[in-house]
C-alpha positions in Angstrom: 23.2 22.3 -11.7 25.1 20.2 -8.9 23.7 17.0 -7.7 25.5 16.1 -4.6 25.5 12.5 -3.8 26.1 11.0 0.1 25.2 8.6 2.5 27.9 6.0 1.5 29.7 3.7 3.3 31.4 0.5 4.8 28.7 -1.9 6.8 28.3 -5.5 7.4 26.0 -8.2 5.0 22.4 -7.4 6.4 22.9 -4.3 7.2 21.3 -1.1 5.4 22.2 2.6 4.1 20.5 5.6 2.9 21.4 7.5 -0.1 21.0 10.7 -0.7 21.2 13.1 -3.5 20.6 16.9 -3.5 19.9 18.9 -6.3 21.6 22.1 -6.1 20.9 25.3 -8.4 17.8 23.4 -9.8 14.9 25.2 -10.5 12.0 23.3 -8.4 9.6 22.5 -10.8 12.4 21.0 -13.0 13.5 18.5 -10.4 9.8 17.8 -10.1 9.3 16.9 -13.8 12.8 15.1 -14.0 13.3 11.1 -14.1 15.0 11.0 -11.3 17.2 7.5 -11.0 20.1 5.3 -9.1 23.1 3.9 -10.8 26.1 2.1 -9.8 29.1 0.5 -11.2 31.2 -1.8 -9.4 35.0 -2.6 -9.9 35.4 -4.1 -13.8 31.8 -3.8 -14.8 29.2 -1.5 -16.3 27.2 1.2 -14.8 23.7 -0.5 -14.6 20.5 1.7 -13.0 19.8 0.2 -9.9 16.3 2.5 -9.1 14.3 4.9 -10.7 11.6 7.1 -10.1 9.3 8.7 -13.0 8.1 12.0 -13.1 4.8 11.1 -12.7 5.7 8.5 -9.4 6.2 5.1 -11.1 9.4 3.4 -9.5 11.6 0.9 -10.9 14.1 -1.5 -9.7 16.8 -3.8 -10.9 15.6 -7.3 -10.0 18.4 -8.0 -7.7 17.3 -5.0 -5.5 13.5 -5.9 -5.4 12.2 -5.9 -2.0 15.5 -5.0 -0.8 15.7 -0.9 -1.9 13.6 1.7 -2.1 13.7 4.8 -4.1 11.9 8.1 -3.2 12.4 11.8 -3.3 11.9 15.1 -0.9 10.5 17.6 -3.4 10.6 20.6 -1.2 14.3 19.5 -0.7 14.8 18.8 -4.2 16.6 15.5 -2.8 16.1 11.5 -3.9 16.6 9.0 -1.6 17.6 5.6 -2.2 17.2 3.1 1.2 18.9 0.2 0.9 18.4 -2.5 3.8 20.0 -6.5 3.4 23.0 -5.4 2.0 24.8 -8.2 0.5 28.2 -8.1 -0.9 27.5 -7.7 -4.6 25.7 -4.5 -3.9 29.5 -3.1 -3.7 29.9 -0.6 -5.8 30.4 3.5 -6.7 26.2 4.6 -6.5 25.4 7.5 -8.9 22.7 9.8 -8.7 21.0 10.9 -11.9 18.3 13.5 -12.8 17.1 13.8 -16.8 15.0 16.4 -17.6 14.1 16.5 -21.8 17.5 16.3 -23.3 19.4 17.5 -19.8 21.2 15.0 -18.3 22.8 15.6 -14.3 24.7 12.9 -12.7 26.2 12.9 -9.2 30.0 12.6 -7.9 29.6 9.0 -6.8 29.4 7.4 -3.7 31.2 4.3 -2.5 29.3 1.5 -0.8 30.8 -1.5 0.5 29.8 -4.4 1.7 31.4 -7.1 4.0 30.6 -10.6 4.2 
């Protein structure tokens, strides 16, 4: 199993980005009944989860990303999504993709996101 992370990038405070994150060699109903989530770890800090999205559809955010980000997934693509629009500068950080499946656990290259005051 791959997950393949993209949709970094450099923009502007205010502006927004999509995420993406492709399962590859995943069987489908697997991804479908995985946790599927959003991490990221900026320079000298922790990785923290940013987003998540349950198996069964519940979503979860970090408070600092309420009403700002939104998490979602493309099961015929066996993709998640994470949109996020007024970017501010503390959002810099690497953004990892994770699936978790029972004891499996699949994380994603990383992809940088910066953000410019």
């Amino acid at each position: 199993v791959q997950l393949q992370a993209s949709g970094g990038g450099s923009v502007q405070a205010g502006g927004s980005l999509r995420l993406s994150c492709a399962a590859r060699r995943m069987i489908w109903s697997t991804f479908t009944a995985s946790r599927r989530g959003w991490y990221r770890q900026a320079p000298e800090k922790q990785r923290e989860l940013v987003a998540e999205l349950t198996s069964d559809g519940m979503t979860n955010y970090q408070d600092s990303v309420k009403g700002r980000f939104t998490i979602s997934k493309d099961n015929s693509k066996k993709t998640v999504y994470l949109q996020m629009n007024s970017l501010e500068p503390e959002d810099t950080a690497v953004y990892y993709c994770n699936v978790e499946y029972g004891s499996r656990n699949y994380w994603g290259q990383g992809t940088l996101v910066t953000v410019s005051s």
